[in-house]
C-alpha positions as a printed NumPy array, in Angstrom:
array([[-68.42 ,  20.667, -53.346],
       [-70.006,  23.964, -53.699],
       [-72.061,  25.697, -50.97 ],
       [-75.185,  25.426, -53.096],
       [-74.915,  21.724, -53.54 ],
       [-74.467,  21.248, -49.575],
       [-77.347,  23.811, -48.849],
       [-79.447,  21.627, -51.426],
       [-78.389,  17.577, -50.241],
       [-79.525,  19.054, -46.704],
       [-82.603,  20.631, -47.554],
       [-83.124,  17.339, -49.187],
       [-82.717,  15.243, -46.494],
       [-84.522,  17.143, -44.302],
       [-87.33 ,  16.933, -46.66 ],
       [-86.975,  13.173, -46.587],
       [-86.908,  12.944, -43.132],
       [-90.433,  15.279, -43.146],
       [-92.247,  13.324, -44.938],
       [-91.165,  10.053, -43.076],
       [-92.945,  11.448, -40.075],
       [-96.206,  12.493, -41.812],
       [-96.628,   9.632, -43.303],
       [-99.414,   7.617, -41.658],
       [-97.604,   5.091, -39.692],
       [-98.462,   1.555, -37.72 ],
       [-98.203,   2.009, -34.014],
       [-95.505,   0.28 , -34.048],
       [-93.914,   2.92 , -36.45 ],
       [-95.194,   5.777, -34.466],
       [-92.77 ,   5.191, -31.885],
       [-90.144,   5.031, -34.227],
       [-90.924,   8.324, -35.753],
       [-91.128,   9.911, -32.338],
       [-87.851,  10.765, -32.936],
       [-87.939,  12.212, -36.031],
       [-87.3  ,  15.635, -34.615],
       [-83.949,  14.215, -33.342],
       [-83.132,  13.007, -36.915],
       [-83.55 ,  16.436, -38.444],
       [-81.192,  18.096, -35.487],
       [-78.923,  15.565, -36.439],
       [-79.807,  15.764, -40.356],
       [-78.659,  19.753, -39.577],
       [-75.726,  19.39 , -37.954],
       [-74.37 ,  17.356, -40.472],
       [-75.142,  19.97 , -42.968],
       [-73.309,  22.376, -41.193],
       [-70.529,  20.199, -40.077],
       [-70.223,  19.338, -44.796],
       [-70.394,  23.337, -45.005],
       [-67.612,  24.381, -42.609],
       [-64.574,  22.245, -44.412],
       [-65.693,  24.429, -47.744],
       [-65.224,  27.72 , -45.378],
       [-62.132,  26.259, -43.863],
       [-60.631,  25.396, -47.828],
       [-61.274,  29.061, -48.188],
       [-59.569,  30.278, -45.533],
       [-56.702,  28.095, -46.293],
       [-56.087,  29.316, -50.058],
       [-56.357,  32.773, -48.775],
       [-53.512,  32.203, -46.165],
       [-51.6  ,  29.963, -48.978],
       [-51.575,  32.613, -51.405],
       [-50.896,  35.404, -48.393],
       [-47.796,  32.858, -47.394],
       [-46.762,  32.124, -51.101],
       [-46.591,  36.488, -51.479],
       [-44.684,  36.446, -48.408],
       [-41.984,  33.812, -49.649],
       [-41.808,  35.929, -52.77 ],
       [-40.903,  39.339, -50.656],
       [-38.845,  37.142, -48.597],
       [-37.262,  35.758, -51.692],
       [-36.406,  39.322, -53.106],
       [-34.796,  40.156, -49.457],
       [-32.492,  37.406, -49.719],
       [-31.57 ,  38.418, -53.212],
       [-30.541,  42.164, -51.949],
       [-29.007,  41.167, -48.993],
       [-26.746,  38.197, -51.039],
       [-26.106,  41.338, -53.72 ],
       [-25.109,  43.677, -50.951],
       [-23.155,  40.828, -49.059],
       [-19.989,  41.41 , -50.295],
       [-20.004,  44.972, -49.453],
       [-18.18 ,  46.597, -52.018],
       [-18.207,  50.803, -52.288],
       [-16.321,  52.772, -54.69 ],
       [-13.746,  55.718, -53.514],
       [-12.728,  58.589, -55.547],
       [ -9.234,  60.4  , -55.13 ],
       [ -9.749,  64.146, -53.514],
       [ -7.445,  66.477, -55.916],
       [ -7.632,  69.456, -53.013],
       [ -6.473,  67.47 , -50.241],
       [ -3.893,  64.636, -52.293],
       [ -0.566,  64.925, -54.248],
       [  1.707,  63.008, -56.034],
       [  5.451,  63.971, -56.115],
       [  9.005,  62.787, -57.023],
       [ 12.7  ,  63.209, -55.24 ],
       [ 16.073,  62.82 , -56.269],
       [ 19.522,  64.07 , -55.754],
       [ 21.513,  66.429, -56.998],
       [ 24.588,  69.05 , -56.612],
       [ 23.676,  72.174, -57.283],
       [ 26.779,  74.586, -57.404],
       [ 28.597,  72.254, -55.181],
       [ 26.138,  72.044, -52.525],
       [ 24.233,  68.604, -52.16 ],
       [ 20.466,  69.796, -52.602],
       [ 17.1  ,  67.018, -53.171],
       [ 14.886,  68.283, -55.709],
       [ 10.889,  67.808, -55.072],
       [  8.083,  67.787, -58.095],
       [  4.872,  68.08 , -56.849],
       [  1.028,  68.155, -58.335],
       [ -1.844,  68.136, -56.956],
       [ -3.308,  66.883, -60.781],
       [ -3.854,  63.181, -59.66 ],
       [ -6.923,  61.138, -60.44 ],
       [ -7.973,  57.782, -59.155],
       [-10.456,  55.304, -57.614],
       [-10.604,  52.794, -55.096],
       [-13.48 ,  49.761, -55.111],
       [-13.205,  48.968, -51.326],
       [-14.545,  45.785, -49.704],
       [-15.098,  46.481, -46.176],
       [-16.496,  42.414, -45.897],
       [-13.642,  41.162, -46.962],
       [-10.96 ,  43.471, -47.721],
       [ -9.003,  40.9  , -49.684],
       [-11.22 ,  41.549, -52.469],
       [-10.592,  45.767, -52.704],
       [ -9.02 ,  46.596, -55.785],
       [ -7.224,  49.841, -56.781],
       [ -7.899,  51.496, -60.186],
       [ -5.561,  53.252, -62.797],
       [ -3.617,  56.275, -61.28 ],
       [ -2.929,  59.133, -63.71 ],
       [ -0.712,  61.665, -62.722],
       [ -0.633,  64.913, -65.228],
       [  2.993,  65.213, -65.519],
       [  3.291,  68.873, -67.118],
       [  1.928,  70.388, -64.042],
       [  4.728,  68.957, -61.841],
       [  6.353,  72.105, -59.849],
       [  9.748,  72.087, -58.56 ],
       [ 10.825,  75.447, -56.719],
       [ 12.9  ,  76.481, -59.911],
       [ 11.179,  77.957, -63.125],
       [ 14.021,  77.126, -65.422],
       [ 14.126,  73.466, -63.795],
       [ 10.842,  73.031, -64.3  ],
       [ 10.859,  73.768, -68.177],
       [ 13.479,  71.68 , -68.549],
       [ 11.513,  68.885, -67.042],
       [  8.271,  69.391, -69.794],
       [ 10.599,  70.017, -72.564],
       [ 13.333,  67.689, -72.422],
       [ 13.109,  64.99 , -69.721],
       [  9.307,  64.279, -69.272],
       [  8.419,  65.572, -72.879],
       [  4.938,  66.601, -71.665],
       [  3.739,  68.176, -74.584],
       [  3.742,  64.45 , -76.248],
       [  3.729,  62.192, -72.841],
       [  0.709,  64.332, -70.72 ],
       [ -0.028,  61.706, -68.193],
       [  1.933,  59.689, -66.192],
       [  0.365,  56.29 , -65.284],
       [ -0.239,  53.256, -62.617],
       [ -2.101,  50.204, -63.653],
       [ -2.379,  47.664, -60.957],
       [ -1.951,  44.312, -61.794],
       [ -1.937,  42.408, -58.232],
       [ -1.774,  42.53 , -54.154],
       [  0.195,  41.427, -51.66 ],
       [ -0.428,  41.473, -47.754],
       [ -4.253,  42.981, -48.1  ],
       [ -5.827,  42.245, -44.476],
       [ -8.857,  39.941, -43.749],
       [-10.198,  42.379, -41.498],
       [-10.091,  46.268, -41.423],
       [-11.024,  48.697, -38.155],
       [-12.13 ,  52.331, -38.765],
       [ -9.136,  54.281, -37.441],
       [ -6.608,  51.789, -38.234],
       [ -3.531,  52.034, -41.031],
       [ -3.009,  48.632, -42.828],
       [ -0.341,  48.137, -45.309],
       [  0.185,  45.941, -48.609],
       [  2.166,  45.727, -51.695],
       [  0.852,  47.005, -55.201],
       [  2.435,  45.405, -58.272],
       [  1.372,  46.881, -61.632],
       [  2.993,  48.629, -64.982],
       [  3.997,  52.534, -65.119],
       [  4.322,  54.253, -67.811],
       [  6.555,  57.048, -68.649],
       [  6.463,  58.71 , -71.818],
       [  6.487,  55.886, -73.685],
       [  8.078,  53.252, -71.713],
       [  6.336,  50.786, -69.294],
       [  7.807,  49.098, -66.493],
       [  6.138,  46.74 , -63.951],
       [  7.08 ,  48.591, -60.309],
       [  5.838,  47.638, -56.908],
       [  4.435,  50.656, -54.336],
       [  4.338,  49.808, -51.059],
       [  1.312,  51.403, -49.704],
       [ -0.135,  52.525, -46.468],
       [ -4.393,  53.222, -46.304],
       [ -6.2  ,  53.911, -43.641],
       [-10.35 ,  53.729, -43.446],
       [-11.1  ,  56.63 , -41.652],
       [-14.593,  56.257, -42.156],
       [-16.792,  54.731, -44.494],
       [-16.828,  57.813, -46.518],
       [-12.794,  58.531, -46.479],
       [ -9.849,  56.806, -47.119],
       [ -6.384,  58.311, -46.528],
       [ -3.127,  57.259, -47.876],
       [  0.388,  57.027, -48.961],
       [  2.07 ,  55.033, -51.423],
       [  5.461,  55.299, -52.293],
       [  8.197,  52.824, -55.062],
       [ 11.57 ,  53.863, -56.646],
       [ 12.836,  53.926, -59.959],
       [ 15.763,  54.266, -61.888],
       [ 16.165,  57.013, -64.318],
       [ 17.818,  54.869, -66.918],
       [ 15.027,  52.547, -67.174],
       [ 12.961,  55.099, -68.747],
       [ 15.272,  57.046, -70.441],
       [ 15.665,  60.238, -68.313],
       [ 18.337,  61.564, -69.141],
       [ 19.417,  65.609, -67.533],
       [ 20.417,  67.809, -69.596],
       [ 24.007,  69.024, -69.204],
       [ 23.634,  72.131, -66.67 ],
       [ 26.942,  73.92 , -65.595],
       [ 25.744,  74.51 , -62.127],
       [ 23.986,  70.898, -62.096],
       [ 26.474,  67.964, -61.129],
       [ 25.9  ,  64.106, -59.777],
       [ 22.327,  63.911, -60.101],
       [ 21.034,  60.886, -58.403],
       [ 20.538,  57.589, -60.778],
       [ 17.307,  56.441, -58.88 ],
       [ 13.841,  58.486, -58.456],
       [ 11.773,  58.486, -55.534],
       [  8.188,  58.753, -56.221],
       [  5.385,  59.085, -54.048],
       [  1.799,  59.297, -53.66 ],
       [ -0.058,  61.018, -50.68 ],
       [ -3.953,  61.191, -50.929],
       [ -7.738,  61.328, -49.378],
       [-10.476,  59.807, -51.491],
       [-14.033,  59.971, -51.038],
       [-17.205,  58.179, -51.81 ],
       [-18.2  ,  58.574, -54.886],
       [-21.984,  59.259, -55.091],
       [-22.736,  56.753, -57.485]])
């Protein structure tokens, strides 16, 4: 009922009750209408007592529609927080401070000597779930073979032109495929290590490998870490060309991976 209507019904009643008490009345009536006065007080109140449930209605959409805009922002909390629950940030490999490298075996001139390739050309990311670190997940690896170094300029061309064949074969790479051993639980500060299965390719062979890795979370904004598998030569075809002063070069290749990566910044 509106507040018009409620102002008009009492008006009316008051009216009524009025006109009851000037109209000429028997004695006995007169004593009745004595207390007319009490019947308008009363005739009031119950005007005002009709008008405060409309004020109270009010008051109650207002704080129904302030409660149904506070369920929505609540809603929209509950939304980020479930989106940001499983707490999953992305890492980028750091060139300047990582490098990837290979070993093997070899006699050079009679003398038993291990020759190291090493490049700093590695690129690769990291989607890291701190939550639950059984969900972190470790992206391709791509290792630009024709700038591997050894400490020998004629070994080295040998290893672009005829064993490697980077002019053709530029990058060698790691695609992970699954896990093994990745913790529940991860502390800032502390190493944990797991198995990565996946295919590498060299040239243009692929072979599934397994690296056993080591990563520590140093912070939430660095990771540092070492990977590290074996190979054998013949599985990809690496064959060394026939060097007098080169003898029993080692069938299997060490290769490893030692890097830093950062948060990316997107």
């Amino acid at each position: 009922m509106s507040k018009k209507a409620i102002i008009g019904i009492g008006t009316l009643v008051v009216l009524m009750v009025f006109a009851a008490a000037c109209t000429p009345q028997s004695p006995e009536e007169t004593s009745a209408t004595a207390e007319a006065p009490e019947a308008v007080i009363v005739a009031t109140e119950v005007v005002e007592e009709m008008a405060e449930p409309e004020e109270d209605a009010e008051h109650s959409e207002e704080m129904s529609e302030e409660s149904s805009e506070a369920d929505v922002e609540s809603g929209d909390e509950e939304v980020m927080d479930e989106s940001g629950a499983a707490g999953v940030v992305a890492f980028e490999i750091v060139q300047a401070e990582s490098e990837a490298r290979f070993s093997l075996g070899e006699l050079l001139r009679g003398n038993p000597k291990t020759v190291v390739g090493v490049t700093d050309q590695v690129t690769g990311d990291f989607q890291v779930d701190f939550d639950n670190p059984t969900n972190s997940q470790v992206g391709v690896i791509q290792i630009n073979a024709d700038t591997l170094s050894t400490d020998n300029n004629f070994r080295n061309g040998a290893i672009q032109k005829f064993i490697l064949d980077t002019s053709q074969y530029e990058f060698i790479i790691f695609t992970p495929t699954s896990y093994a051993g990745l913790p529940e639980s991860v502390d800032f500060g502390e190493a944990v290590s797991f198995m990565i299965t996946g295919d590498l390719t060299i040239r243009d062979l692929t072979n599934q490998v397994t690296f056993e890795a080591t990563v520590t979370p140093v912070s939430e904004t660095r990771l540092e870490g070492y990977a590290s598998t074996i190979i054998a030569r013949a599985d990809y075809n690496l064959t060394i060309p026939e060097v007098q002063q080169v003898a029993e070069v080692d069938e299997e290749v060490l290769l490893e991976i030692e890097f830093v990566a950062a948060l990316t910044d997107n």
